[in-house]
Structures are given as structure tokens and as C-alpha cells.
C-alpha positions as CSV (number, residue, x, y, z in Angstrom):
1,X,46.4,2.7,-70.9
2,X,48.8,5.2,-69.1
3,X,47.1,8.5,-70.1
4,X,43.9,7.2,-68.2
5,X,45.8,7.1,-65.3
6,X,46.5,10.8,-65.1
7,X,42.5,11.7,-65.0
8,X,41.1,10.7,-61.3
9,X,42.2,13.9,-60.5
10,X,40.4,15.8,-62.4
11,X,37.8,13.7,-61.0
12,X,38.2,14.9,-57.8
13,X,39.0,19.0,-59.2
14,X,35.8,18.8,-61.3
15,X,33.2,18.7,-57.9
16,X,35.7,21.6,-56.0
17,X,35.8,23.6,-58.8
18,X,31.9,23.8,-58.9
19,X,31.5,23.6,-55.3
20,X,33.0,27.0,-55.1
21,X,31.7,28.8,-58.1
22,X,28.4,28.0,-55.8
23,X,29.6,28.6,-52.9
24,X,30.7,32.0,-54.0
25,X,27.5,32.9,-55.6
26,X,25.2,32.2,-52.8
27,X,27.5,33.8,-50.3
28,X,28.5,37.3,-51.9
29,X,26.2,39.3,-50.1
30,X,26.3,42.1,-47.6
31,X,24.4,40.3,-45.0
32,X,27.4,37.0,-44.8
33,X,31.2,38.2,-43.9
34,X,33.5,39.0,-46.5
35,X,35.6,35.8,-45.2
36,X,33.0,33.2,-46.2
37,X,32.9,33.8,-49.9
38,X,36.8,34.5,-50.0
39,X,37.0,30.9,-48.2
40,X,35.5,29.6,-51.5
41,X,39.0,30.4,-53.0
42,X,40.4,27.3,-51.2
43,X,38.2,24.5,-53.3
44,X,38.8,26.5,-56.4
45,X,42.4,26.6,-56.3
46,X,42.7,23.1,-55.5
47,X,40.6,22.2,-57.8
48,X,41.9,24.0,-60.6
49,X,45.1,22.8,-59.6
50,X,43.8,19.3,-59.8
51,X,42.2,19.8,-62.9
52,X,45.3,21.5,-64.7
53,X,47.6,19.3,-64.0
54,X,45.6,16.3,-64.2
55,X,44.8,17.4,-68.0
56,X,48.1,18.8,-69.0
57,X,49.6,15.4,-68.2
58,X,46.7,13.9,-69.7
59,X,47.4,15.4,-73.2
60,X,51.0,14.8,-73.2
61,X,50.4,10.6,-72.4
62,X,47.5,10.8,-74.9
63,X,49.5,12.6,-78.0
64,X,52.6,11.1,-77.1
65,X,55.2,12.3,-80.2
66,X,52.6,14.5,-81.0
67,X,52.4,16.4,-77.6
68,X,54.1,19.8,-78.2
69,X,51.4,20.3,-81.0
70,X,48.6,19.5,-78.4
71,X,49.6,21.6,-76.0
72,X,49.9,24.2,-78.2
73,X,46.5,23.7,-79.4
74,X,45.3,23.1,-75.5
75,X,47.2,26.7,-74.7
76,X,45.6,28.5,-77.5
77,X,42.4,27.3,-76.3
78,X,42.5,28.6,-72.7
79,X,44.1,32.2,-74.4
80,X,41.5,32.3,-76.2
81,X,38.8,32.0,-73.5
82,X,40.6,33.6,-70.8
83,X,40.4,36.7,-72.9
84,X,37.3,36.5,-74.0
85,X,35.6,35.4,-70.9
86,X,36.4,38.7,-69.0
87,X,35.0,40.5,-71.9
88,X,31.7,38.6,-70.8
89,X,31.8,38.9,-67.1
90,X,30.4,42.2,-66.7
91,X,27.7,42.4,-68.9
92,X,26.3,38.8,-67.2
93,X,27.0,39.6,-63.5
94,X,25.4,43.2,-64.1
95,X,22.6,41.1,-65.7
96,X,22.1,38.1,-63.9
97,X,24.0,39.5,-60.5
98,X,26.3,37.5,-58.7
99,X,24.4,34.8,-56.9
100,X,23.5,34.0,-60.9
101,X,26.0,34.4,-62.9
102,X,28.5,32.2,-60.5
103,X,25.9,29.7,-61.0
104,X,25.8,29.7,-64.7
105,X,29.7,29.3,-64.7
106,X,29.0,27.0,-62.0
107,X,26.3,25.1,-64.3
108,X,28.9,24.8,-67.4
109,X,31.2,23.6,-64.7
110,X,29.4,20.6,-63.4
111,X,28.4,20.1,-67.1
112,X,32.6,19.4,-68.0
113,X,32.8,17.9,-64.8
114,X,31.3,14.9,-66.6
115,X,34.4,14.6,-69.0
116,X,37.0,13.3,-67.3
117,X,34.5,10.8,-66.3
118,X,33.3,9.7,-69.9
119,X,37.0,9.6,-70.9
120,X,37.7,7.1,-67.9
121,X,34.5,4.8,-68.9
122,X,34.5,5.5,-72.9
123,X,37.7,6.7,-73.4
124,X,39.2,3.4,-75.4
125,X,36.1,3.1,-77.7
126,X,36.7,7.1,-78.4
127,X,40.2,6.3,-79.3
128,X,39.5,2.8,-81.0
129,X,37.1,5.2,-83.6
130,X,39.4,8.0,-84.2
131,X,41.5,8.2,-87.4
132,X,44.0,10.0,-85.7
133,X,44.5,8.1,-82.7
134,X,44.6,4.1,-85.2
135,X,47.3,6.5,-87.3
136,X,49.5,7.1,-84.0
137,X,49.1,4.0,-82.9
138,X,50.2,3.0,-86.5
139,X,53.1,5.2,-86.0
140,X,54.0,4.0,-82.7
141,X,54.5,0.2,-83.7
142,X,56.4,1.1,-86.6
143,X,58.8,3.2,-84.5
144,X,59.0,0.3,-82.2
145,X,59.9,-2.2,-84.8
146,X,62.5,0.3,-86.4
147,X,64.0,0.1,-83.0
148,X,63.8,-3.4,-82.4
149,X,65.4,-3.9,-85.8
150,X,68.2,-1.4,-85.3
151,X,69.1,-3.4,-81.8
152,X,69.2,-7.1,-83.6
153,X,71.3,-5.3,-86.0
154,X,73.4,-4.7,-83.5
155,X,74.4,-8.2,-82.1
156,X,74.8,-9.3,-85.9
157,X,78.5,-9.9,-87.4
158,X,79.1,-7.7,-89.8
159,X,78.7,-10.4,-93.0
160,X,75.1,-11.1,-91.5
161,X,74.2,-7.4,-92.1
162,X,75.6,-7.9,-95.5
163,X,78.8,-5.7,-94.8
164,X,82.7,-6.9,-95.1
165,X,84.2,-5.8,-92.6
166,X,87.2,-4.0,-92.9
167,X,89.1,-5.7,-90.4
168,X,88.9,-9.0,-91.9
């Protein structure tokens, strides 16, 4: 199926991603140079990068007619926890100080690292149970036969459609 096709890189974003929430953790002190845990910046980019894209594309193959609504939904989603997240990040890295609280993040990291993965190896029995996914699938071939239909309909003389036409 296409949409599974967009998720090896997220496979490969996944690992960066928490390789530098680490990284930075266990580096942010005053006894390694400043340049080692800014270095850390390089994996997460590209792995957020990798992940973003990889996901966004993801959603759009999945949903197909549906997409707009699913990345709307998607969108709201990351709104919604990029402002709450900051909201958090004090009160845990004052708590749990750096080294720590990079690793929790890093922690529920590796844990949704694991997604992209189940979707690859489970994703069709996922899709073969949901209601919504047998309903656009549903859709889908009916669409398709519509279209079908209105190209036969095409190559038919005009009395096989059941039309006079008004040439004749």
C-alpha cells in the first residue's frame, strides 16, 4: 500500500530524535563545552525533519479524500502540545534537572519510536479492523466505478446511452 511507503523515514528520525534528547541531557553540564550539547541539535533537526515529513505524507496517502480533515486534526494535535509542553518544561527540568528531564522526553521518545514500526508490520490488520478505513475503502471503489462508468459512457453512440441525438 502507498502510504506505507512514506514511513521508513520516520524509522530512521525516530532513533536521532532520541539520540539527541540523550545526548543533550547527559552533556549539559559545566564541566563538557558548550559545543557538544549544541552538536546534539544536528540529530534532532534531522530527525524531526525526517519524522515530520515522513508523517505528514503519511496522513495524506492514508486519508486520501479525507486528508484536509486529517491534517487538520494532526495540526491541532501538535498546537495543542506545543503549548502546553512549554507550560511543563520548567516545573520538570527545575525538578528532575536537565540530565533528567531530557531523558524522560527522551524515554516517551524511544516509546513512539516504536510506531512507525508497528504501522509498517501491523499496519494492514489495523486498517483491515477499522470502520473508518472498510468505509473509505468503500468509498474509494465506488468513486472508481462512477469513473469507469462515466468513461464507457463516453465511447457509447448516443442511442446506446438512451439519448436521440439531435443530429440525426
Amino acid at each position: 500500500i502507498e502510504e506505507y511507503r512514506r514511513l521508513p523515514l520516520a524509522c530512521i528520525g525516530g532513533p536521532l530524535y532520541v539520540i539527541s534528547l540523550f545526548w543533550l541531557g547527559w552533556t549539559a553540564n559545566s564541566n563538557i563545552h558548550w559545543i557538544v550539547p549544541i552538536l546534539s541539535g544536528i540529530p534532532f533537526g534531522i530527525g524531526f525533519m525526517l519524522i515530520f515529513m515522513a508523517l505528514l505524507n503519511y496522513v495524506t496517502d492514508a486519508y486520501e479524500i479525507f486528508a484536509a480533515s486529517a491534517m487538520a486534526a494532526t495540526s491541532a494535535c501538535r498546537s495543542i502540545f506545543g503549548a502546553i509542553l512549554p507550560i511543563a518544561a520548567r516545573p520538570m527540568y527545575q525538578d528532575l534537572g536537565i540530565p533528567w528531564a531530557s531523558s524522560l522526553l527522551g524515554f516517551l521518545s524511544l516509546a513512539m519510536c516504536i510506531i512507525p514500526f508497528a504501522f509498517i508490520k501491523y499496519g494492514d490488520r489495523i486498517r483491515a479492523n477499522s470502520k473508518f478505513c472498510q468505509e473509505l475503502r468503500e468509498k474509494k471503489r465506488r468513486m472508481q466505478e462512477e469513473k469507469e462508468r462515466e468513461g464507457s459512457d463516453a465511447f457509447l453512440p448516443d442511442e446506446e446511452m438512451g439519448r436521440t441525438s439531435p443530429l440525426r
